[in-house]
N, C-alpha and C positions, 0 to 999 in steps of 0.2 A: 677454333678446334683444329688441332694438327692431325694429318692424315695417317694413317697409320704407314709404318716404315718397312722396306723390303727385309728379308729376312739374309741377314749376313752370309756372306758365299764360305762353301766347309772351306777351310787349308789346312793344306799339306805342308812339312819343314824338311827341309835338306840340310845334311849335319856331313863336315868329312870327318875320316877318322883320325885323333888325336897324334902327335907325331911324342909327345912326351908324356908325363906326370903331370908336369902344371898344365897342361892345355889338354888332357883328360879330364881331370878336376874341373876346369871351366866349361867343358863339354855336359859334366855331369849337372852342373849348377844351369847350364841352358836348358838341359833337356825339362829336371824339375819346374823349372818356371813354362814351359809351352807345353808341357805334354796336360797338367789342367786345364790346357784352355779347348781338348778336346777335338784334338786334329784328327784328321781322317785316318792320315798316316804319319811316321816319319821315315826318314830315308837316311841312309848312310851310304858315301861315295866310294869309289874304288877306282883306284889310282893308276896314273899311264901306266900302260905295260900290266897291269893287274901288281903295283908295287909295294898295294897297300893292303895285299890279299889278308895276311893275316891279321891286320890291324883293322880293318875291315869287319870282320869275321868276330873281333872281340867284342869290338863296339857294337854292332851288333846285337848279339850274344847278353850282352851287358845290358843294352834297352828293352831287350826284350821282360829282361828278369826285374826289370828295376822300375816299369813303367807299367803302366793298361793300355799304351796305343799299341796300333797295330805297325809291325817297324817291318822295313823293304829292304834289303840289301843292293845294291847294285851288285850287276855281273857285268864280265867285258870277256871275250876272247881273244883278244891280243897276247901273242907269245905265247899262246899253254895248248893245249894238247886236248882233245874233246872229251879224253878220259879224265882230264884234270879239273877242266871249268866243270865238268857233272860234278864231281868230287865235290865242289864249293857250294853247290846247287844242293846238294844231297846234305851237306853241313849246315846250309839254311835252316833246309826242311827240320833237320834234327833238333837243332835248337830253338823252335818253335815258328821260327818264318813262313809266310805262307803270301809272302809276296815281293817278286824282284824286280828291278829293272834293268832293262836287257839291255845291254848297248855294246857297239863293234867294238869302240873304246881306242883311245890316244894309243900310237907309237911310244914305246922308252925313248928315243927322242925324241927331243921338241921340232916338227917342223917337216920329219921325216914320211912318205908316205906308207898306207897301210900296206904291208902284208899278210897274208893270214899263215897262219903256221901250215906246214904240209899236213899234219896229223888232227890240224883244229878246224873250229868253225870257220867258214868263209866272211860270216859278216852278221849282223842281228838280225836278219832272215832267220837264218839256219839257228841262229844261239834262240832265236823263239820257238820253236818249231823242236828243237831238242829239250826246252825246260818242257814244252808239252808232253814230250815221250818221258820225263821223269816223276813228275808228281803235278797235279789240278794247283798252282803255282796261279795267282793272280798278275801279270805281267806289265808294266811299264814301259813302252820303248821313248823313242825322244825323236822328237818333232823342230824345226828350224823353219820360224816365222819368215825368215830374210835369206834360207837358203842354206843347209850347209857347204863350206866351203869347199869341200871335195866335191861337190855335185856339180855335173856338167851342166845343168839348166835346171831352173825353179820345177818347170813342168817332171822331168827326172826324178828331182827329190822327190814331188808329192808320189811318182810311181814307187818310189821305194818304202814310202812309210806307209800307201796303201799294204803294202807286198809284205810287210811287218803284220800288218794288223791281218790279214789275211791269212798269216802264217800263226795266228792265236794270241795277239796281244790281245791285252783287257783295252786300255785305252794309251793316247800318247801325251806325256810331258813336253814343256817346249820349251824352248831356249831363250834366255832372257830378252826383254826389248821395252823400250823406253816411251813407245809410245800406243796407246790403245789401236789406232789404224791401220796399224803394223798385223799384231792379233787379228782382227777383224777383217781385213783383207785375206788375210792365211787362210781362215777361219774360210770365208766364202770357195776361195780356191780348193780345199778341200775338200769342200762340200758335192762339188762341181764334180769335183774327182771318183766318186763315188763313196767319200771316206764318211762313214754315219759314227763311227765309235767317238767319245769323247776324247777331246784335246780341251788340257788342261792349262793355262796360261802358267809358264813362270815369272816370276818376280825376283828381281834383285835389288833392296835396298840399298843404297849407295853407302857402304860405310866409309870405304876407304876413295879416295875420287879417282886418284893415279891408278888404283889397283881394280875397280870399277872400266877404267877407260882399257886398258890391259885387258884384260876379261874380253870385251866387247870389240876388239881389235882381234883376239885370238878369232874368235866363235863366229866373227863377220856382221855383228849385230851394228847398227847405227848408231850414233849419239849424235841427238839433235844439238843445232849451233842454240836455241833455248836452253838446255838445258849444261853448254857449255860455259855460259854466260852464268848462268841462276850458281853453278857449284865455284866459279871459277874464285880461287882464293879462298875457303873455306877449309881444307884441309890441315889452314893454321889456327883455323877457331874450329872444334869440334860440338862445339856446344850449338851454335849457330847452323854448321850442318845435318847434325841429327835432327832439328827443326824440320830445317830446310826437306832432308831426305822424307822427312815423314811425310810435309807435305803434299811432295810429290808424288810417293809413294801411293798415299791415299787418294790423290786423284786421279792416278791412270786407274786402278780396283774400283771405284766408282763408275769411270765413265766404263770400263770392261760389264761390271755386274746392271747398268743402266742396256746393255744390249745382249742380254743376256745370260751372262758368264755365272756358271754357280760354285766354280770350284777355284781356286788358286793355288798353286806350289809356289812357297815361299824360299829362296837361296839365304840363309841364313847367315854363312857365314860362321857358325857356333856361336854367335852373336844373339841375345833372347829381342835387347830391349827396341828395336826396329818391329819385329813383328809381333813381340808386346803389344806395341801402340797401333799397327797399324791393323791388328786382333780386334783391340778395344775401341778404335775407331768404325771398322766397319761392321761391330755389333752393336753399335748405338746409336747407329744413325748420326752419327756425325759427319757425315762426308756427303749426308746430302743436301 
């Protein structure tokens, strides 16, 4: 007699916004295949410097009108003006959004440090704390397992994402990471911290491996010498990787929901069939 099985952790999908037609189209054909499978939420990204405002803003706009999940916009205050990111805030609300994530957000260029605009927010402290004075906005900000890299010391960061959550986030998203210890460590330090709101693990399927390693080179996340081994040369058999990714995939969400993890944010990529499978996996008990 098999024991009966844990109950699959909800997920969440992050989608950016389309840069054309055909990769809108593709976007639209991702959302219909994940949005049945009954995610908590979806999200759509917003671009360094706020470059993707309006495209942003469509997409959007678009999930909202085209699906039954509940869809998040990203906000950033980089480069705009505090009259301006409300303005974007206030286009949420209107087109039925009723939940964003808050974040300081990339310089226009790559590499450059932040500034805040004289007339904007100083940083997602304040862009929280303002979506509060606009509308009961469910809030997202973003969490760094391994540290963001601007931050002078681990201990610093977790003061700053207390100082988020403090300032009225609902809970915080986190930045990808390859290995369950990782989470779990974090997870403990913040607990330490005083921080009680949920942190939600994210997840990046490895679609692309060059572009994966890029990613995690920007945002300062690790890749284990495992796991550079397990992908290495796969990028010319794609068949063999999406295996491979899934595998992996499904066993860090396993050993995370084995120590108690209920939620997951999926980096999708605009990509369905990664968290397709790894949906259908950890709703049927296949991963344990």
């Amino acid at each position: 007699m098999s024991l009966p099985q844990p109950p699959g952790p909800g997920l969440s999908f992050e989608f950016f916004p389309p840069k054309t037609p055909k990769m809108a189209e593709a976007l639209r054909q991702t959302a219909s295949v994940l949005a049945p499978l009954g995610p908590r939420f979806i999200s759509v990204t917003y671009g360094a410097g706020g470059s993707t405002r309006d495209r942003t803003l469509q997409t959007v706009a678009e999930l909202v009108r085209e699906t039954n999940v509940p869809v998040a916009g990203h906000l950033t205050c980089v480069d705009a003006t505090r009259a301006e990111v409300d303005a974007v805030a206030r286009a949420y609300w209107d087109a039925g959004v009723r939940h964003i994530v808050a974040l300081r957000g990339d310089p226009s260029e790559p590499g450059a440090p932040f500034v805040a605009h004289p007339d904007g927010y100083a940083g997602a402290v304040e862009l929280v704390a303002g979506l509060r004075r606009i509308a009961p906005f469910e809030i997202s900000v973003a969490a760094y397992p391994e540290t963001h890299p601007a931050a002078i010391s681990p201990a610093a960061d977790l003061d700053h994402l207390k100082a988020k959550i403090d300032a009225g986030a609902t809970r915080a998203l986190t930045q990808f990471f390859f290995e369950a210890e990782t989470f779990l460590r974090f997870r403990d330090r913040a607990t330490a911290a005083g921080i009680t709101t949920e942190i939600v693990p994210g997840i990046l399927p490895v679609a692309n491996i060059a572009q994966a390693y890029r990613f995690a080179e920007m945002c300062g996340a690790h890749v284990p010498d495992w796991m550079r081994r397990l992908f290495d040369g796969l990028d010319d058999h794609p068949g063999a990787r999406a295996m491979v990714t899934t595998a992996v995939t499904a066993e860090l969400c396993r050993q995370l929901r084995d120590h108690g993890v209920t939620d997951l944010h999926v980096y999708t990529l605009n990509r369905p069939d990664a968290a397709l499978a790894l949906h259908r996996l950890l709703h049927s008990g296949g991963t344990s």
